[in-house]
N, C-alpha and C positions, 0 to 999 in steps of 0.2 A: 554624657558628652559623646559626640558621636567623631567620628575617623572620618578624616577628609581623603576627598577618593584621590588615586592615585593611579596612574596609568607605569606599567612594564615596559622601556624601553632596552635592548640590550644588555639585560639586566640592572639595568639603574630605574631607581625608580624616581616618575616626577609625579606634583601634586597638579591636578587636573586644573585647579586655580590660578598654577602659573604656567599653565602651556598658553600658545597662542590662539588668539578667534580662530584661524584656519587650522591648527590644531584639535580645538575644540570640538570642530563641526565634521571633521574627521575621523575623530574618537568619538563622535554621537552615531556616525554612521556605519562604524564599525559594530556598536553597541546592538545598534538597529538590524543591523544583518546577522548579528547573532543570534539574537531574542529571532527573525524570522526563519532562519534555519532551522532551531528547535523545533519552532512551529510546525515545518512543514514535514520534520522528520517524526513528529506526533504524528501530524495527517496521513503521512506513507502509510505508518504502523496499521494506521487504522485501515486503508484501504488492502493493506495485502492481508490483512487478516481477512476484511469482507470478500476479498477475492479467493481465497480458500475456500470459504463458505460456500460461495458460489459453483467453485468448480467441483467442489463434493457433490452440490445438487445436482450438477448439471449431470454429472458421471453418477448418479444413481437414479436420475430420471432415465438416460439412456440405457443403461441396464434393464429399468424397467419397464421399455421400449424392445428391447432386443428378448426379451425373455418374452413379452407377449405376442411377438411377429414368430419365434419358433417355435410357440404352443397350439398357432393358429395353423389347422393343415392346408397346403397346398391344393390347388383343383387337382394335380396327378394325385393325390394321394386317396382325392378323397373320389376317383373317377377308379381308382384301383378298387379301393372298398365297394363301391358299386358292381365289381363285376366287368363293368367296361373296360373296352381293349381300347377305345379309339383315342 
């Protein structure tokens, strides 16, 4: 046998059966905003995790951007090793 729902008002409780239509469709859409909220606070979850991910890559591709631009020598550098002055 199952338990008939019942809605929390003020702390009293009524059974959902004897609230009113505009009651009803009021507590459906509360119900509905709630079940969407979860949803969306799943979806957050999931994007700021992928957004870590992201910015890890992005900061270690840069890294490995900046380590290969200060491996590479310069034309002074490399007009010094030559010997030229100009």
């Amino acid at each position: 046998m199952s338990e008939e729902a019942v809605v929390l008002i003020d702390d009293k409780e009524l059974k959902v059966s004897e609230l009113s239509e505009e009651q009803r469709y009021l507590h459906s859409q509360l119900l509905d905003l709630k079940n969407k909220e979860a949803s969306l606070k799943f979806q957050l979850d999931q994007v700021a995790a992928s957004m870590s991910v992201f910015q890890n890559a992005f900061i270690e591709a840069s890294k490995e951007v900046a380590e290969e631009t200060l491996e590479q020598p310069t034309e002074i550098e490399e007009g010094e090793e030559d010997g030229n002055d100009s």
